[in-house]
C-alpha positions as CSV (number, residue, x, y, z in Angstrom):
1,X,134.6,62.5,222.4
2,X,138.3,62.0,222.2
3,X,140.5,61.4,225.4
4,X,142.9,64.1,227.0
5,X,146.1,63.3,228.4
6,X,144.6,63.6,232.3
7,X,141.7,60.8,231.4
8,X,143.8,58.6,229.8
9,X,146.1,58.4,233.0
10,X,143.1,57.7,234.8
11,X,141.9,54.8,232.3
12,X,145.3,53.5,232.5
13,X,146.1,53.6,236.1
14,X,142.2,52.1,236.6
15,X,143.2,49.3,234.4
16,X,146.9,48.5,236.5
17,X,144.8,48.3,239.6
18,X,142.1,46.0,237.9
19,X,144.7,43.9,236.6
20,X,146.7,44.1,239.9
21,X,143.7,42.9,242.0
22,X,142.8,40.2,239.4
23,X,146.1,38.9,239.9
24,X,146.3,38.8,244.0
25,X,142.5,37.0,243.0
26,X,144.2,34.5,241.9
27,X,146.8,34.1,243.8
28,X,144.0,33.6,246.7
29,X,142.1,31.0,244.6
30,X,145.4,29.0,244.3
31,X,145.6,28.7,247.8
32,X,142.3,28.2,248.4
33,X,142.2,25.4,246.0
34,X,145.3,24.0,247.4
35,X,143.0,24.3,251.2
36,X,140.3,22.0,249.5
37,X,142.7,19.2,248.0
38,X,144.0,18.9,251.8
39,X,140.6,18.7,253.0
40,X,139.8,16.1,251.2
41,X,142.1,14.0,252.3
42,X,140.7,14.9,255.6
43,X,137.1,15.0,254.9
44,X,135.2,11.3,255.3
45,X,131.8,12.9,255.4
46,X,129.3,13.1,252.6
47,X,128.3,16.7,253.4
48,X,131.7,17.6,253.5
49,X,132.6,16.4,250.3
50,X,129.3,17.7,248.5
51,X,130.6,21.2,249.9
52,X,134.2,20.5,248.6
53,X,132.6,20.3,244.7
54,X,130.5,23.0,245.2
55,X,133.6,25.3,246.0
56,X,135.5,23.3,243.8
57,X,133.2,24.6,241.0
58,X,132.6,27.9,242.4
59,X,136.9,28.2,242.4
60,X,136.7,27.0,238.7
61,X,133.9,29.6,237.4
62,X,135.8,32.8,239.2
63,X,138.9,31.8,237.9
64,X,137.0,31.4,234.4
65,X,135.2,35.2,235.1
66,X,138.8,36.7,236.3
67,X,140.4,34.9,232.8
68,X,137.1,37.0,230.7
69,X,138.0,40.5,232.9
70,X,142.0,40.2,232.4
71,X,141.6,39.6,228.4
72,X,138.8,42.4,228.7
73,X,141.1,45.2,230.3
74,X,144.1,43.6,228.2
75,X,142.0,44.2,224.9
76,X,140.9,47.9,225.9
77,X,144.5,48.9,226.9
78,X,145.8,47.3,223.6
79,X,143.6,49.6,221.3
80,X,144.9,53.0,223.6
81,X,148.1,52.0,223.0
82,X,147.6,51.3,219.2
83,X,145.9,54.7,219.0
84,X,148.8,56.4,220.6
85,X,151.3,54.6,219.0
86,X,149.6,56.1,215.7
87,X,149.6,59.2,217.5
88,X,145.9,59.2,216.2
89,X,143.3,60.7,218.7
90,X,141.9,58.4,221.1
91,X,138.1,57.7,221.2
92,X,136.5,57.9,224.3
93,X,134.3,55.2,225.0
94,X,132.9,56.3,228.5
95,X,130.0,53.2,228.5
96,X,132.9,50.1,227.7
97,X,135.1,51.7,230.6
98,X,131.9,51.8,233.2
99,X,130.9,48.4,231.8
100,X,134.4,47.2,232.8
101,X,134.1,48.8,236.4
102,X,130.9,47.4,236.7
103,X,132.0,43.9,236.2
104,X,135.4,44.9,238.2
105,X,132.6,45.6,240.9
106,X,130.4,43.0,240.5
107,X,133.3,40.1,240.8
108,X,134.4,41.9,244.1
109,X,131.4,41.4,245.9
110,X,130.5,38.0,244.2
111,X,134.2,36.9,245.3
112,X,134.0,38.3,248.8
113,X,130.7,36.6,249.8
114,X,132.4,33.5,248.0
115,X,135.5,34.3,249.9
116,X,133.6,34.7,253.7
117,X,131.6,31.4,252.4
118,X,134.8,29.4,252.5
119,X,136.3,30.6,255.2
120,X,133.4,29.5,257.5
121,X,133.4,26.6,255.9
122,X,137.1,25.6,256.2
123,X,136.1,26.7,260.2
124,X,133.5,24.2,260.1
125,X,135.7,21.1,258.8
126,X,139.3,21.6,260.0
């Protein structure tokens, strides 16, 4: 199957957003991570701190997943712009592209829940 004009728009424009959202991601984890470090200067209690890690490491493995997702979309963007560039026709590969929004939607909701998680958290200790 070979791409028209009208999908590859779409591909595109689904990738900007992806790669848009991934970035305001982590712009949120910064700050979030920035939220802990002044906790625990506040935070004398062991529960506290054994919390603190645990998003400490949670913060660490979405920011590795959201790394994985940007190089993904980058990598799939890269090869429609070689084939275009080569003015050679453009495969469609309909199953990498729902893969792609599959993870896309599978780190939104992991990241939400982590997201709510923290914010009753920082509720709890501040």
């Amino acid at each position: 199957m070979v791409l028209s004009d009208e999908s590859l728009q779409v591909v595109h424009f689904e990738h900007r957003l992806w790669v848009n959202e991934l970035n305001f991601f982590a712009d949120e984890l910064k700050i979030y991570e920035h939220q802990l470090e002044e906790l625990v200067k506040k935070a004398n209690k062991k529960e506290a701190m054994q919390e603190l890690e645990q998003f400490q490491n949670q913060f660490i493995r979405q920011k590795e997943v959201l790394d994985t997702l940007q190089h993904d979309i980058h990598i799939h963007e890269q090869r429609l712009s070689d084939a275009i560039q080569g003015k050679k026709e453009l495969p469609l590969d309909p199953e990498y592209h729902d893969f792609l929004k599959g993870q896309m939607e599978s780190f939104r909701s992991i990241y939400a829940e982590l997201k709510g998680n923290f914010y009753r958290f920082l509720n709890k200790w501040k």
